[in-house]
N, C-alpha and C positions, 0 to 999 in steps of 0.2 A: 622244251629241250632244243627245237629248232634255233631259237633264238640265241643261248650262250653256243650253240655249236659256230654261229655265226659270227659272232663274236671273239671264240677263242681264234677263229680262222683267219679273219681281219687284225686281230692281233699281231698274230705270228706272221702273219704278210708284212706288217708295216715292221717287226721286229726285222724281219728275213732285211728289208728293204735299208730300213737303217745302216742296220751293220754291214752288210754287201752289195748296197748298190750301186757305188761306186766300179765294182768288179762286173756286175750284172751285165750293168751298161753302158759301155765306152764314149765319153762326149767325142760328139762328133770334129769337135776343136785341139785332140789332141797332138801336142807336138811331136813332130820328127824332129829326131835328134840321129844325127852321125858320128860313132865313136873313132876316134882319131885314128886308132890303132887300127881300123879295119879299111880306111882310104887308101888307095893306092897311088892317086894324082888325081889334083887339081887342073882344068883347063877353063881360061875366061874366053868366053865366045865373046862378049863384047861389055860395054859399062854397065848393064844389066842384069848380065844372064853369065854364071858360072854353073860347069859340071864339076861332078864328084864323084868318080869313078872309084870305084869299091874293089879291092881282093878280089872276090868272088865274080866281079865282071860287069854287076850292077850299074848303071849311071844313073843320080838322082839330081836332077836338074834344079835349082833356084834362080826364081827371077826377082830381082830386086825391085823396091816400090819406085824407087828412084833413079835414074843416072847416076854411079859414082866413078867419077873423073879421075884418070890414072889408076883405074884398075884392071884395065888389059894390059897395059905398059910394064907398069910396077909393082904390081902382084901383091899381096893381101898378107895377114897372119891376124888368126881369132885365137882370143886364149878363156881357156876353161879350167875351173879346178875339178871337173870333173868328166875330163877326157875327152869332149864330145863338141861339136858345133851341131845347134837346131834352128829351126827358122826363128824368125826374127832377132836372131843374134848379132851384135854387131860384131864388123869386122874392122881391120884397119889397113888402110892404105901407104905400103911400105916409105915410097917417097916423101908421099906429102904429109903423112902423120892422119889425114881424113880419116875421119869414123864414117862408116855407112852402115845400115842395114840390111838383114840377109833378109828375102820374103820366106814364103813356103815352100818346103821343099816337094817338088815334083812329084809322083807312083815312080821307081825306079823301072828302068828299061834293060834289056839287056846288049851291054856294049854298043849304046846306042847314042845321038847326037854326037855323030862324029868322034870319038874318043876311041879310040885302039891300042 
């Protein structure tokens, strides 16, 4: 009797695990995603590092993997069909037409890195 009790238990675990582990347990590589609607301004601190100051007061910081050139100057626009910019998103460089990449985005701070 010990045996199918252990069995049917082992089952229903890997059932449980199947169907909801995805929800269980959140990989640790999930993305931040920022919906557009909820931004209040953008500030580029330098060719790396943009803030994104949220409504509610939030700043979640991105640093970029790379240098993109003319993006303190001439400012950016990222398009989404689905309302949001998240890390590693590209973005584009008003002036020169340059694509860059966005890194990870930051723990959000509140009204912090310089943004008011």
């Amino acid at each position: 009797m010990k045996h199918s009790q252990y069995s049917i238990l082992t089952i229903l675990a890997t059932i449980l695990l199947l169907v909801c582990g995805d929800t269980l347990i959140a990989p640790a590589s999930a993305a931040t995603c920022l919906k557009y609607r909820f931004i209040d301004s953008t500030k580029v601190i330098d060719a790396k590092t943009v803030d994104f100051k949220m409504k509610d007061g939030r700043v979640y910081r991105n640093d970029l993997p790379t240098r993109c050139n003319g993006l303190k100057f001439a400012g950016f626009v990222s398009g989404s069909r689905f309302g949001e910019i998240c890390d590693f998103q590209s973005i584009r460089i008003l002036q020169s037409q340059e694509f860059c990449s966005l890194g990870r985005f930051q723990a959000p701070t509140k009204s912090g890195h310089g943004l008011n």
